[in-house]
Structures are given as structure tokens and as C-alpha cells.
FIDRENLO-372587 format. One record per residue (C-alpha): residue number from 1; residue in one letter; x, y, z. Coordinates in steps of 0.1 Angstrom, whole numbers, plus 2048, in hexadecimal, padded with zeros to 3 digits. Example, Ala and Ser with C-alpha at 12.3 -4.5 7.8 and 13.67 -1.06 7.14 Angstrom:
! residues 2
k,r,x,y,z
1,A,87B,7D3,84E .
2,S,889,7F5,847 .
This chain:
! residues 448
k,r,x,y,z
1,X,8B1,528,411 .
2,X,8C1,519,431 .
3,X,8A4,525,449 .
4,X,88F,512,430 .
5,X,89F,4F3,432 .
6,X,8A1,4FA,45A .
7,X,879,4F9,457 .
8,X,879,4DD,443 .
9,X,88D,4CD,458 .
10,X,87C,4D1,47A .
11,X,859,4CC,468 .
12,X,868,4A8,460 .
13,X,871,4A6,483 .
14,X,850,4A4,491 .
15,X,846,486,47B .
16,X,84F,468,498 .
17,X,858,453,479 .
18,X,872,463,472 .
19,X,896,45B,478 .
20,X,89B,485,47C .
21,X,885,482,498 .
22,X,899,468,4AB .
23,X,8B3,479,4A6 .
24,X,8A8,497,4B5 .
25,X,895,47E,4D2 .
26,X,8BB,475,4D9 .
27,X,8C7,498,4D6 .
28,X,8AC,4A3,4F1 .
29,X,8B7,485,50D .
30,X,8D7,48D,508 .
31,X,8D3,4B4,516 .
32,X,8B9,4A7,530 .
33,X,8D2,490,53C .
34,X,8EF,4AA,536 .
35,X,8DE,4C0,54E .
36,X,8F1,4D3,570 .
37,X,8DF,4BD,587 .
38,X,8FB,4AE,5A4 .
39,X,8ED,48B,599 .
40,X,8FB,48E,574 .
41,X,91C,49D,580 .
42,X,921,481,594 .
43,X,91B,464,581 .
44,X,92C,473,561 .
45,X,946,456,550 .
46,X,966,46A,55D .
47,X,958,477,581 .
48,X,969,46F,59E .
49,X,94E,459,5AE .
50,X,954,445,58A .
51,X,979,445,592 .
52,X,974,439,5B8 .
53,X,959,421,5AB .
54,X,968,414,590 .
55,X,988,40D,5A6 .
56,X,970,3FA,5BF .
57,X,95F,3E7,5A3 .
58,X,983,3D7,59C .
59,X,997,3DA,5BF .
60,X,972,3BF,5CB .
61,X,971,3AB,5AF .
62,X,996,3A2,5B0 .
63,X,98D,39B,5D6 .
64,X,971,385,5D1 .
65,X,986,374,5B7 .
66,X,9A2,36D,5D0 .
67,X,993,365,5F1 .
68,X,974,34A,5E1 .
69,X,98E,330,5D4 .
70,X,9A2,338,5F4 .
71,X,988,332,609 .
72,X,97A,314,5F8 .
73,X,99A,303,5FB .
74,X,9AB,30F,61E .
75,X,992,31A,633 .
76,X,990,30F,654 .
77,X,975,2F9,665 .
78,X,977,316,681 .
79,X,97B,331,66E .
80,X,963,34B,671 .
81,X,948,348,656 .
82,X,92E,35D,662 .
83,X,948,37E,65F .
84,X,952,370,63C .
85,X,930,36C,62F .
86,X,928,390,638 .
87,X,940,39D,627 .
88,X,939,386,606 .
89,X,913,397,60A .
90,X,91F,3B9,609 .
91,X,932,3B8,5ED .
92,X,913,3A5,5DC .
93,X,902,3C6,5E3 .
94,X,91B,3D8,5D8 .
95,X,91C,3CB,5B3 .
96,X,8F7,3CB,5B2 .
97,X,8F6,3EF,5B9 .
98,X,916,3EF,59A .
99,X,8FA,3DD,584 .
100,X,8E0,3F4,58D .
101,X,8F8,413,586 .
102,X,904,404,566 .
103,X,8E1,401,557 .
104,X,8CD,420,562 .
105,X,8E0,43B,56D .
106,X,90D,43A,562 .
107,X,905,43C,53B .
108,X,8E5,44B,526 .
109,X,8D9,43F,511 .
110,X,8D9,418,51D .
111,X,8FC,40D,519 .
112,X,8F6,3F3,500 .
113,X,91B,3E6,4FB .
114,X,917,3DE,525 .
115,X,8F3,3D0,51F .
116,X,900,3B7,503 .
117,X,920,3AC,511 .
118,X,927,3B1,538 .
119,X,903,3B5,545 .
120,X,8FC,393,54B .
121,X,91B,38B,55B .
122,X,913,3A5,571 .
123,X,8F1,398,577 .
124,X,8F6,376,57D .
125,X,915,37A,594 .
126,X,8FE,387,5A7 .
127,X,8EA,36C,5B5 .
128,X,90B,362,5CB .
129,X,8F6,378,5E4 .
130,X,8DE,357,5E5 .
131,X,901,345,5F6 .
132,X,8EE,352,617 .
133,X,8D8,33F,61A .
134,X,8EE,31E,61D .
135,X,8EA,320,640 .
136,X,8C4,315,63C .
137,X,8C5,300,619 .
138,X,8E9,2F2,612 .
139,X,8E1,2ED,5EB .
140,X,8E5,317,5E8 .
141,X,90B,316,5F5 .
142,X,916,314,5CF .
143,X,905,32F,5C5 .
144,X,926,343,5DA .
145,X,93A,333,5B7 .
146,X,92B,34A,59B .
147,X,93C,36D,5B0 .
148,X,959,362,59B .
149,X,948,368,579 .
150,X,958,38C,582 .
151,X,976,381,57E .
152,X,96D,38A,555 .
153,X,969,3AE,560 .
154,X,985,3B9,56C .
155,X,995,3C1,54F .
156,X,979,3DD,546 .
157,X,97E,3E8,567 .
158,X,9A1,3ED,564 .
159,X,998,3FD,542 .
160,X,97E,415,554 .
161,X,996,41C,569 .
162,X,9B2,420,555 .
163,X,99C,43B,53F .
164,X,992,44F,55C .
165,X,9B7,44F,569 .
166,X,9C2,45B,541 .
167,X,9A7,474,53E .
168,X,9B8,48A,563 .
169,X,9D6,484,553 .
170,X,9E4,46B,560 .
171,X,9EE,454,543 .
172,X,9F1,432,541 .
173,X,9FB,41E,521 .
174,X,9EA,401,50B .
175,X,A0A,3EC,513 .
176,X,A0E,3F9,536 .
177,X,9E8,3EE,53B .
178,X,9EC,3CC,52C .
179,X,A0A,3C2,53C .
180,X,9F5,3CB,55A .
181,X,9DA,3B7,552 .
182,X,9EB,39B,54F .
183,X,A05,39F,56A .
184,X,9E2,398,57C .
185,X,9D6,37C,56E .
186,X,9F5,36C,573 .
187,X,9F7,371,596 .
188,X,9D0,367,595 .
189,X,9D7,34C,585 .
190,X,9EF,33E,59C .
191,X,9DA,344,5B8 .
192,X,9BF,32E,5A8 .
193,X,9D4,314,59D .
194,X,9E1,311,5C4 .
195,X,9BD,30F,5D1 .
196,X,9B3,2F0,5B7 .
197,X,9D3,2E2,5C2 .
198,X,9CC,2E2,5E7 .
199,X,9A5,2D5,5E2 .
200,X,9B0,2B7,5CC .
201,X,9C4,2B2,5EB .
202,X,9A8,2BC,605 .
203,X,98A,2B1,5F5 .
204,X,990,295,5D8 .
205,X,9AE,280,5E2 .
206,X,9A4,27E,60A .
207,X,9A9,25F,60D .
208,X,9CA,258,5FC .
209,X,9E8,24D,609 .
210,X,A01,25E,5F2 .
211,X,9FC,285,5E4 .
212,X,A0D,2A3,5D6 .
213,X,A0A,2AE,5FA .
214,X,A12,293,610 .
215,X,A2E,28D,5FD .
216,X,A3A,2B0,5FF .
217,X,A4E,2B2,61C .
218,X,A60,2D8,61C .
219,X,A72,2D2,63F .
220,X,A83,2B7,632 .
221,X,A78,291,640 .
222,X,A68,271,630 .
223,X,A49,26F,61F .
224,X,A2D,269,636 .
225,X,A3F,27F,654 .
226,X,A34,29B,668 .
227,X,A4D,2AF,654 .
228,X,A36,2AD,633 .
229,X,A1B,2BF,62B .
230,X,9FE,2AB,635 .
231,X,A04,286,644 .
232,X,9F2,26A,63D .
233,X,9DE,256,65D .
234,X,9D5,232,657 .
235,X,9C1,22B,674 .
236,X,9A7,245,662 .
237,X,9B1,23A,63F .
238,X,9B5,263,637 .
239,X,9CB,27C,636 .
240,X,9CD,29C,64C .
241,X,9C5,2BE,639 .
242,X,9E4,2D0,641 .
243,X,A01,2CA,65A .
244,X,A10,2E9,65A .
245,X,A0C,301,676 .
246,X,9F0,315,661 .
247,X,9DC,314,63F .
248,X,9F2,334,637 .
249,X,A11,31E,633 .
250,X,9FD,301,624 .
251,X,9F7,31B,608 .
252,X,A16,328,601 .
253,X,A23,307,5F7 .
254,X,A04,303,5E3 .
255,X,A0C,320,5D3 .
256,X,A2C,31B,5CC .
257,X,A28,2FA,5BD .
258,X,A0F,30E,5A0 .
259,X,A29,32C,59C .
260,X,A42,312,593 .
261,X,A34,2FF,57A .
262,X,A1C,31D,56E .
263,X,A40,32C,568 .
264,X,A54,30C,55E .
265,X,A4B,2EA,562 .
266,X,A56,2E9,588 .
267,X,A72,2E5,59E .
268,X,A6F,2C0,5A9 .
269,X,A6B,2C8,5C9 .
270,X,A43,2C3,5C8 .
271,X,A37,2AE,5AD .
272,X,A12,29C,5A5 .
273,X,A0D,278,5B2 .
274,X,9EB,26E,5A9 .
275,X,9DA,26A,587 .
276,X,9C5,287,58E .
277,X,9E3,297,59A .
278,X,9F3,295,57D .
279,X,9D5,29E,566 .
280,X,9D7,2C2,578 .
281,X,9F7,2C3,572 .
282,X,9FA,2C4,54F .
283,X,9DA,2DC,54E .
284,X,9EF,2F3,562 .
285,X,A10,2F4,54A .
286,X,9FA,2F6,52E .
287,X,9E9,316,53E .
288,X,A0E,321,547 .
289,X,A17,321,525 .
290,X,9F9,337,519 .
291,X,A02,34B,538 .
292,X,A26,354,52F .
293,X,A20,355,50A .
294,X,A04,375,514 .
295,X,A21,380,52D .
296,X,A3D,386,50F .
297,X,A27,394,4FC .
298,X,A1F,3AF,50F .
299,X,A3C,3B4,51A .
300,X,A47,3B6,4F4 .
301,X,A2C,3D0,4F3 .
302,X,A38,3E4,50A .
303,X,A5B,3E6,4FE .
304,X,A4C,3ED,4DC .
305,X,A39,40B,4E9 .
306,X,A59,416,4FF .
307,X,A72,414,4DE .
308,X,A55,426,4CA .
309,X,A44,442,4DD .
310,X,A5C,440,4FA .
311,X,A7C,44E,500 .
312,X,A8F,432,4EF .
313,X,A7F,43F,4D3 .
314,X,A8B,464,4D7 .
315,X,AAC,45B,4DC .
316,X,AAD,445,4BA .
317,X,AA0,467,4B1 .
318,X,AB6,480,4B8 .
319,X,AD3,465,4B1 .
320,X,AC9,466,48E .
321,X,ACB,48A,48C .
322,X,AE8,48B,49B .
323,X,AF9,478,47C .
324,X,AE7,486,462 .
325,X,AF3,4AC,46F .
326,X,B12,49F,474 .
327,X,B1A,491,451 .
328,X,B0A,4B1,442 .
329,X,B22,4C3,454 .
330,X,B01,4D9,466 .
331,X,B11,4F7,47C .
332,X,B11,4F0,4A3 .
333,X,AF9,50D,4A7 .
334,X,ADF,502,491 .
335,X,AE0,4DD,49E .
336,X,ADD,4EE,4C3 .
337,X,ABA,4FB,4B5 .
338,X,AB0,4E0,4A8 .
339,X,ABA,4C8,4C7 .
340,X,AA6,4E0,4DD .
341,X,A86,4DE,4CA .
342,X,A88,4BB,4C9 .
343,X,A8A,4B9,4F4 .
344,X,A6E,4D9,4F2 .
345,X,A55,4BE,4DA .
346,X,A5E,4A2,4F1 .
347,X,A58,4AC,50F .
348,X,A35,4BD,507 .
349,X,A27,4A0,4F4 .
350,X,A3F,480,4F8 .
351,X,A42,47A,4D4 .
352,X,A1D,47C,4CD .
353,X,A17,490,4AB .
354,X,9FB,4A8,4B2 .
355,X,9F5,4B1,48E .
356,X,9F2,48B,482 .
357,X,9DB,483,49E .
358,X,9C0,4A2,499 .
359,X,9C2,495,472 .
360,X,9AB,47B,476 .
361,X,993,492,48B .
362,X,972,4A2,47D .
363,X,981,4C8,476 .
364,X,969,4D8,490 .
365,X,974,4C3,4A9 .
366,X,997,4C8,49E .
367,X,992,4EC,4A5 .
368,X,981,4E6,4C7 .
369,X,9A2,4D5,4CE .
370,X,9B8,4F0,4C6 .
371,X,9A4,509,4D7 .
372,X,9A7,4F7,4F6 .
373,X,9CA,4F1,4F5 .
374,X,9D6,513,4E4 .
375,X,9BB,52A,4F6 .
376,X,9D2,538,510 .
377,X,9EC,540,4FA .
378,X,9D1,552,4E3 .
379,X,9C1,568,501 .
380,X,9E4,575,508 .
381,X,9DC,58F,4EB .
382,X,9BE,5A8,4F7 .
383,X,9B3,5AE,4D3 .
384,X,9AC,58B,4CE .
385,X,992,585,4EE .
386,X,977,593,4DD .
387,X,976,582,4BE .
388,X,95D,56B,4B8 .
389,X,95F,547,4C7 .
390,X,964,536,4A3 .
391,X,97C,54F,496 .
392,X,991,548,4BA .
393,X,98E,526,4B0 .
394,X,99E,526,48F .
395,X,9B8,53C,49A .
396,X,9C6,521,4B4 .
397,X,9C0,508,49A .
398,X,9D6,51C,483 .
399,X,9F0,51E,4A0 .
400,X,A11,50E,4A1 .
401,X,A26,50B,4BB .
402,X,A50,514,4B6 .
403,X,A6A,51A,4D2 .
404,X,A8A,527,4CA .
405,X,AAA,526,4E5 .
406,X,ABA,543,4F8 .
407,X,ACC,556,4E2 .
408,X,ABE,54C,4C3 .
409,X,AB4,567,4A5 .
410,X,A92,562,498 .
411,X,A8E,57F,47E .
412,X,AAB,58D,46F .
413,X,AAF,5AE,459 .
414,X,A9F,5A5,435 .
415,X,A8E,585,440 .
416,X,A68,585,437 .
417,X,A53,57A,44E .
418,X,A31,569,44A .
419,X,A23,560,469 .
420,X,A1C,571,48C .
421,X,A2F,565,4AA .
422,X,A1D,568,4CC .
423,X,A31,566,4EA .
424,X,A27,54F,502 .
425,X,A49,54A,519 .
426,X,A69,559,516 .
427,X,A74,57C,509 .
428,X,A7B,587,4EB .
429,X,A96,5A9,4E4 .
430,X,A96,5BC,4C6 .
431,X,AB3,5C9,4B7 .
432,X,AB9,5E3,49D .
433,X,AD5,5E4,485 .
434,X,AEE,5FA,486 .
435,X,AE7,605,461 .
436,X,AC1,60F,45F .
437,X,AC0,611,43A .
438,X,ABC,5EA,438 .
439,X,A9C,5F1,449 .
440,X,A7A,5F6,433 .
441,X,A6A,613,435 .
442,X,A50,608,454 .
443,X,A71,600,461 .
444,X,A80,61F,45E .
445,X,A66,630,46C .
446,X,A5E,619,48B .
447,X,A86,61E,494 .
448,X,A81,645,490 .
């Protein structure tokens, strides 16, 4: 009866209408593109060139993200352009190669999630490459502006990242990755803010007399001195960009000006002057607010997760069962087992249940699971190796680990014992009693 429906089954198959034969048309792509070939093993979601690439994707975005608004609003008139623009072209070419990768050849089938959401970011971030040709048509240099429409994808590539780093083994937490996340943005943030504050003062208040920066003078001094940050000439009717011995210094005040009132709502020490001045301003402490809010937050996440999962939470743990054996009056040795199994469980999962986490697993792959954990301890048993794969399987799915401290008795005279213990470390000494007759009669006769 089952071959029959088998026949049935493939007979449907062949009927293109079918939604059994699309399902078998995805079935076959997935072994041609699960094949041996060196091209599949490389570009498999948790190969190393992933890892390496993914770690470029973010490490140049957070680059590009950094040094445009820098650029834009420090750069030198005798700065070197040609050198920078080569280096903006390559990492162009870079990320088109990404959105190349990403469509045809890092996912089968077509990654539809990417397609729907990040594809066209992707794509038109790309047409900063176009910035070259400002040399010859000066209407292109803004096209240099939409490289930081990547600045939305660096958190999946911190993600990609993070997953690739989780699945060697090296883990990295929800809260942990949040926290980083926006440790990030922060600093990011601040960064921008610190840009737009030195090309309000650059580019859109040349020409007046009193500004956040001309009235900043950090070396002490009037307003209007050498002393100040940037110093007003009359005879021009304009102010000078920056009087400071470099731009480097001109953007550390800048930058400190947005950490303070990103953080507070400033020192004093540098404070708006013009209407548009002051407009920024306010945009910036309401940004800071949002900013810290998203800060304490995950920082409350992470504390959660440490006083939960963490060893906070083990403590609270082993404190409890420290009272409750305690008022039950528990004897020392028993609590000394008990204790030691507790470290044994923590150190080899870190307060994860195993057994509620397989639950909500399909029960084959619950046994796939097992097997790949528990396999090792199974093969230490000869008679077991040449069972058949699925009964190995439900034997390490059946397994459950125990540990038990020096000196402890397992089995004693009389006890009855229903499972089998397999000794994976450790050794185990059996004793007999000193009367035999409390033995059964397989005792008896294994003693003889």
C-alpha cells in the first residue's frame, strides 16, 4: 500500500501544475546547488569567506559613513582629492560586487527577504561611483551623498556577522549585540552631529560676524581673538574656517560641543548664537534624548539577560537551595551532591535547559540533535557501532546525562535499578558486601 501511494505520488509529480511538482523542482535545486563543487563550499552562509566578507561589508560601510560627512565639512582646499576619490571608487566596486554576490550566488533560491527590503539600498548607493566624474560635470559631485544610505545596513551586517561568529562558537548575546549596536550609533551619531555643526559654520553663516565658533575661544581670550576658534575679518566681511593649528583640532571641539549636549544639554562653554544655530540645537537634544532613552534600555537588557541566564542568576540559584536544605535540615553529604551537579549543569550549558529547548523541535530533528551531541559517548560501547543509524539515534535521544562526586555510591545492595549507566569520565569501583547472601542469585554467582 505505501509503494502505491509512492507511485501515485511521483505520477502526480510529473504534472507541471502541480504544487508536488514544485516541490520536487525545489527539492532538485537544492541538491544541484548542494553539490561538492569548491564554489558552493565557499559561498555557503557560515563559510569563512562569508565571515571575512561579511566583516568587510560592515568594517567599509561604517568607513564610508565616517569619513563623507568628515570630509564634506573639514577637508582641506589642499588636501589631496585625487588619493581620496580612489579610494571612494574602490569601495564603490566593492559593494557592487556585495550586490552581485547577494543576488546570484550567497543564497539559492533568490533571497527574497534581501530582494524586498535591502536590495535597493544596495543598488542605489551604488551610483556614488558616478561622484567621479565631478571633475568633468560638477552637477555629479552629489551623487558622492547617497554612499551613506549604508549606513541602514550595518546592523544586518553586524547580524551576519554576529551569526557566523555564534555558529564557531563563539557566542555573542541579543543584549550584548544591541548594546553594541547602539554604542555605534551613538558614537555615529555624534560624529554627524559635529560635521553639521562645523558646515553651518563653514558653509551657511560665512559671512557672520558672531557664531558658535568664533565665539568659542578654548585658550581663553575675547571674542573675536586669535585665541577663538575661528576670527572674524572685516575688511573681507567673513570669517576664517578654522584658527587652530589644524582641522583635527577644529573637530574635536566640534565634537565635543555634540557629545555634550547629545549627553546633557551642554556645558556652557560652547553654546548656539544664531537663529539657525539654535534651531540645530534643539534638533540635537531632542535626538540625544531618543539616543540615551535606546542606551538604558539596552543596557536594562543586558542586565536582564545577565541576572536571568547569567551567573547572577546561578547564584540566586544555588542561594535558594541553600535555604531550602537548610531549613529541611538536608544532610551535608547530600547537599555536596547536589551543589556539584548544579556547577557540572552550569558550566556545560550556562543555565540553558536542553530538554525545554529540543521540545519545540520537530522529533526527527530532535533526534538528529541528540545524536550529534551524545554520539561520542554512544560509540564508546563496541556493540552499539553497528546498529543502524536510526536506532543510534534514538538511543542518544533517550540519553541523559548524570555526574555523581568522588566518593559517592551510586547502587547500593537492594536498590533496583532501571536504567544503564555508560561511563564517559571518571572511574567507577565495585564493591561487594561482606555478607553475600544479600546478593540475588546472578549476584551470587557473578561474586563466585
Amino acid at each position: 500500500r505505501r509503494n502505491k501511494a509512492v507511485n501515485e505520488n511521483l505520477e502526480i509529480s510529473k504534472n507541471q501544475q502541480t504544487k508536488l511538482s514544485k516541490l520536487v523542482q525545489k527539492a532538485d535545486d537544492s541538491m544541484c546547488y548542494n553539490n561538492d563543487d569548491e564554489k558552493a563550499k565557499v559561498f555557503k552562509p557560515y563559510s569563512t569567506f562569508r565571515l571575512c566578507w561579511g566583516i568587510c561589508c560592515c568594517a567599509l560601510s561604517i568607513y564610508t559613513c565616517v569619513a563623507v560627512p568628515y570630509w564634506v565639512a573639514f577637508a582641506e582646499s589642499n588636501s589631496d582629492e585625487y588619493s581620496l576619490i580612489m579610494i571612494n571608487v574602490l569601495i564603490d566596486m566593492f559593494f557592487m560586487i556585495d550586490l552581485y554576490l547577494r543576488c546570484y550566488e550567497f543564497t539559492f533560491p533568490a533571497n527574497t527577504q534581501y530582494e524586498k527590503s535591502q536590495m535597493a539600498v544596495d543598488f542605489i548607493s551604488c551610483f556614488a561611483l558616478l561622484d567621479v566624474m565631478s571633475y568633468r560635470l560638477s552637477g555629479m559631485k552629489h551623487f558622492r551623498y547617497l554612499c551613506l544610505l549604508r549606513i541602514s545596513r550595518i546592523p544586518s551586517f553586524c547580524d551576519e556577522v554576529s551569526q557566523n561568529l555564534n555558529f564557531r562558537g563563539i557566542r555573542i548575546s541579543l543584549a550584548i549585540n544591541l548594546l553594541c549596536k547602539q554604542g555605534l550609533f551613538y558614537l555615529m551619531t555624534n560624529h554627524w552631529v559635529a560635521c553639521v555643526w562645523f558646515i553651518i559654520h563653514r558653509y551657511l553663516e560665512r559671512s557672520e560676524k558672531f557664531t558658535w565658533a568664533t565665539t568659542d575661544c578654548p585658550f581663553g581670550g575675547d571674542v573675536g581673538d586669535y585665541k577663538c576658534l575661528a576670527k572674524y575679518d572685516p575688511v573681507i566681511g567673513e570669517h576664517n574656517i578654522c584658527n587652530l593649528g589644524s582641522m583635527v583640532e577644529c573637530y574635536v571641539r566640534s565634537f565635543h560641543f555634540a557629545l555634550t549636549t547629545l549627553s546633557t544639554v551642554g556645558y556652557g562653554d560652547i553654546s548656539p548664537v544664531t537663529e539657525i544655530e539654535t534651531i540645530w540645537e534643539n534638533c540635537v537634544v531632542l535626538t540625544g534624548a531618543c539616543f540615551m532613552a535606546g542606551l538604558i534600555g539596552a543596557f536594562g537588557a543586558y542586565l536582564s539577560e545577565n541576572d536571568s541566564l547569567g551567573m547572577n542568576a546561578f547564584r540566586l540559584k544555588i542561594q535558594s537551595l541553600k535555604n531550602y536544605m537548610s531549613y529541611r535540615n538536608i544532610p551535608d553529604y547530600i547537599q555536596n551532591e547536589i551543589f556539584f551537579s548544579h556547577h557540572f549543569r552550569w558550566q556545560k550549558s550556562q543555565g540553558l535547559d536542553e530538554h525545554e529547548t529540543l521540545q519545540i523541535l520537530p522529533e526527527p530533528l530532535q533526534h538528529d540533535i541528540s545524536y550529534e551531541v551524545k554520539r561520542r559517548v554512544l560509540h564508546l560501547v563496541p556493540i552499539f557501532k553497528p546498529l543502524p543509524l536510526i536506532v543510534q539515534k534514538r538511543i542518544c535521544h533517550a540519553l541523559i546525562p548524570q555526574v555523581y562526586p568522588k566518593d559517592s555510591i551510586i547502587y547500593s545492595v537492594g536498590d533496583i535499578g532501571h536504567e544503564i549507566l555508560f561511563i564517559v569520565s571518571g572511574v567507577v569501583t565495585v564493591t561487594l558486601p561482606s555478607d553475600l547472601s544479600e546478593l540475588d542469585t546472578s549476584g551470587k554467582s557473578n561474586a563466585a
